[in-house]
N, CA, C and O atoms as a GROMACS GRO file, in nm:
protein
  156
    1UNK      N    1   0.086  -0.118   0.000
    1UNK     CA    2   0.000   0.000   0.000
    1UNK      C    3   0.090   0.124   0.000
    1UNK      O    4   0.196   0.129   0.062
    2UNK      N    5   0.055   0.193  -0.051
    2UNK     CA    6   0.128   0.369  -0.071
    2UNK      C    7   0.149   0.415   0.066
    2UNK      O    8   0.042   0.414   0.128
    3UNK      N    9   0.241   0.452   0.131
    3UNK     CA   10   0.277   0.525   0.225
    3UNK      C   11   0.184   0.663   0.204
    3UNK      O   12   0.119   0.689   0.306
    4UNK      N   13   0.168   0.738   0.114
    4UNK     CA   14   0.065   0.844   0.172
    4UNK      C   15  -0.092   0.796   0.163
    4UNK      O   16  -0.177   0.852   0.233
    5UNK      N   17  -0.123   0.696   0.080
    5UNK     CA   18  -0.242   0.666   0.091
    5UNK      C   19  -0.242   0.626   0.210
    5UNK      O   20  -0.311   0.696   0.285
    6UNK      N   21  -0.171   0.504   0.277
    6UNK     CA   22  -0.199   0.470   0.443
    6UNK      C   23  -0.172   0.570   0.523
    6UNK      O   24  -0.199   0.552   0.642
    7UNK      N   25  -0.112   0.706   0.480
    7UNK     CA   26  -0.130   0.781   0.619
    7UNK      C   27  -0.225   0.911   0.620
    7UNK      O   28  -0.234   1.005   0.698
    8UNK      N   29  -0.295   0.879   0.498
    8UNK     CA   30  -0.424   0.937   0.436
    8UNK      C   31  -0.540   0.870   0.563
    8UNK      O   32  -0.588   0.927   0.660
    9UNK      N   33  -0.554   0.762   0.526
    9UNK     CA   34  -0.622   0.655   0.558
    9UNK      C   35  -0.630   0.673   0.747
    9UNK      O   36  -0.718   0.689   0.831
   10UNK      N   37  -0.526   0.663   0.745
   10UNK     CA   38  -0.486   0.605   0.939
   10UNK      C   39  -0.520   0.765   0.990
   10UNK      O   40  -0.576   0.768   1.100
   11UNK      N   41  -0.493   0.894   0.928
   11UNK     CA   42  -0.533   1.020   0.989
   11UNK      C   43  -0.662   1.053   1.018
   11UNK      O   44  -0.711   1.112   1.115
   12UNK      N   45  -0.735   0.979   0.863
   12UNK     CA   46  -0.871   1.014   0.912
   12UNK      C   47  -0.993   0.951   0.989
   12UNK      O   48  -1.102   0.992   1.028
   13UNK      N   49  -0.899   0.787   0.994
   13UNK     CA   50  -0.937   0.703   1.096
   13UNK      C   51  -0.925   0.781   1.240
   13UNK      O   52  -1.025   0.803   1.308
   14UNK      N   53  -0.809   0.816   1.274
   14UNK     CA   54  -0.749   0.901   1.326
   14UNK      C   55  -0.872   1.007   1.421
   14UNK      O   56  -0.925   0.996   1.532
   15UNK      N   57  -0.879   1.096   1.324
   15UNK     CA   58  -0.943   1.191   1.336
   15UNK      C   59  -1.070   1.152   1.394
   15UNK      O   60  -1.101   1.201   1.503
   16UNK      N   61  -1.176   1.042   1.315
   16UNK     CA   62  -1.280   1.024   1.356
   16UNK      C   63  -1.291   0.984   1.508
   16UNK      O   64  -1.359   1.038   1.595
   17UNK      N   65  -1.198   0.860   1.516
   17UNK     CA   66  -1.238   0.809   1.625
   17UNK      C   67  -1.125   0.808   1.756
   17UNK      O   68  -1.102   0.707   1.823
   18UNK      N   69  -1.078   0.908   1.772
   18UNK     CA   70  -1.027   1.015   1.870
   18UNK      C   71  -1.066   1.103   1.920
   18UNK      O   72  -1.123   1.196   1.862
   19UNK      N   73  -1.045   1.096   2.044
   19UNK     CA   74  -1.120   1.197   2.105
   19UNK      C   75  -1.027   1.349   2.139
   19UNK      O   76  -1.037   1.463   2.094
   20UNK      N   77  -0.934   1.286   2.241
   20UNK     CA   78  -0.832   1.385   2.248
   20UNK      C   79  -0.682   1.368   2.215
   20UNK      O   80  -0.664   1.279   2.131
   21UNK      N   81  -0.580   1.421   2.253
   21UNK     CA   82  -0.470   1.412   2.170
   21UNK      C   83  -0.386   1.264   2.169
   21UNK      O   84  -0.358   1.197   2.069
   22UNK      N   85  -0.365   1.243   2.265
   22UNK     CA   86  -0.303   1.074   2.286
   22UNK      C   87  -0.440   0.988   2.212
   22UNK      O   88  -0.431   0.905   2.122
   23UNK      N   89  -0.502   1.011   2.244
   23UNK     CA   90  -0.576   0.882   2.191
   23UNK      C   91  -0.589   0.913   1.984
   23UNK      O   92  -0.616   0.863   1.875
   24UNK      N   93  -0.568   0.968   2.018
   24UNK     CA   94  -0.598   1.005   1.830
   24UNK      C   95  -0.431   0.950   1.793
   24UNK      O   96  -0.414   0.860   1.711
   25UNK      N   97  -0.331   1.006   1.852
   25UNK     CA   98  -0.195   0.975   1.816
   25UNK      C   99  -0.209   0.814   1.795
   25UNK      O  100  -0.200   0.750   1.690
   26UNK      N  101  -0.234   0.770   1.930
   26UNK     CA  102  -0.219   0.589   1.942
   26UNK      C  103  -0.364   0.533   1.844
   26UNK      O  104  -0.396   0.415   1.834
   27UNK      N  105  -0.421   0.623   1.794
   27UNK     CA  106  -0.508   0.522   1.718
   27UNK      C  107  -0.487   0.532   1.567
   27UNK      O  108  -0.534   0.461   1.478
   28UNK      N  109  -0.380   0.668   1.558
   28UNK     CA  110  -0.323   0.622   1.436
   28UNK      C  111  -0.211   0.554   1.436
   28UNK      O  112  -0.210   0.479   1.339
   29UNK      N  113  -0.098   0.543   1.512
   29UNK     CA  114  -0.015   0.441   1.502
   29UNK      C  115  -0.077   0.305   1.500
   29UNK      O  116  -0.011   0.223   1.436
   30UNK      N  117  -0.204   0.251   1.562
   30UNK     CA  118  -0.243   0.095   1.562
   30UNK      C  119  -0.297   0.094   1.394
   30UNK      O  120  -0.249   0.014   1.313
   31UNK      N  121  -0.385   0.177   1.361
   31UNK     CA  122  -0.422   0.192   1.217
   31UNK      C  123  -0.295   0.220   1.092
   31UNK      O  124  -0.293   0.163   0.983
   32UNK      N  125  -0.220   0.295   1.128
   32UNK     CA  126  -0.090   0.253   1.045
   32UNK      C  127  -0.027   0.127   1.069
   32UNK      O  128   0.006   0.085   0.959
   33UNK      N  129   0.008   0.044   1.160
   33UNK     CA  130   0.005  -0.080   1.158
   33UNK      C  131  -0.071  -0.204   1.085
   33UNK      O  132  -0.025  -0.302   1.027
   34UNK      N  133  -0.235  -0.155   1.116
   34UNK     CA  134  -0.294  -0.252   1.040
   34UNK      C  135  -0.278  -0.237   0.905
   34UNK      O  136  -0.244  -0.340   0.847
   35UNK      N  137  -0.287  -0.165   0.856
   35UNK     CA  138  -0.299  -0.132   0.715
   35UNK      C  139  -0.134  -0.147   0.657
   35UNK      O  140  -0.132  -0.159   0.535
   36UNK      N  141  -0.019  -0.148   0.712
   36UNK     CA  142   0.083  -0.209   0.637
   36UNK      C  143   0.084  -0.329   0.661
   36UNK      O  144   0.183  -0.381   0.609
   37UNK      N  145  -0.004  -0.426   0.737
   37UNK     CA  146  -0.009  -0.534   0.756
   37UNK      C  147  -0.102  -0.573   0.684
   37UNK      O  148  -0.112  -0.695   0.684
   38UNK      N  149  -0.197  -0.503   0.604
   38UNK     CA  150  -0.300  -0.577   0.511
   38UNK      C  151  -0.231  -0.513   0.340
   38UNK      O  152  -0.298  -0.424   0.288
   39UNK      N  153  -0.134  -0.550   0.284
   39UNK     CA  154  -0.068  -0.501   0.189
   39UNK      C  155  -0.148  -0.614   0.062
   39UNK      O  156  -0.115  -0.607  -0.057
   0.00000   0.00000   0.00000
């Protein structure tokens, strides 16, 4: 998968389902994880 498409992807995962700042950080690092793991 494209490195900016997955961090397209994992930001706005990101974004949605974050609330405040750590949790948005750590829910895009687990979502950048999954998604270089589903290549």
């Amino acid at each position: 998968m494209n490195n900016l498409f997955r961090g397209l992807l994992a930001g706005y995962g990101a974004k949605k389902l974050g609330g405040g700042c750590f949790s948005t950080v750590l829910i895009f690092i687990i979502l950048w994880y999954v998604l270089g793991q589903c290549q």
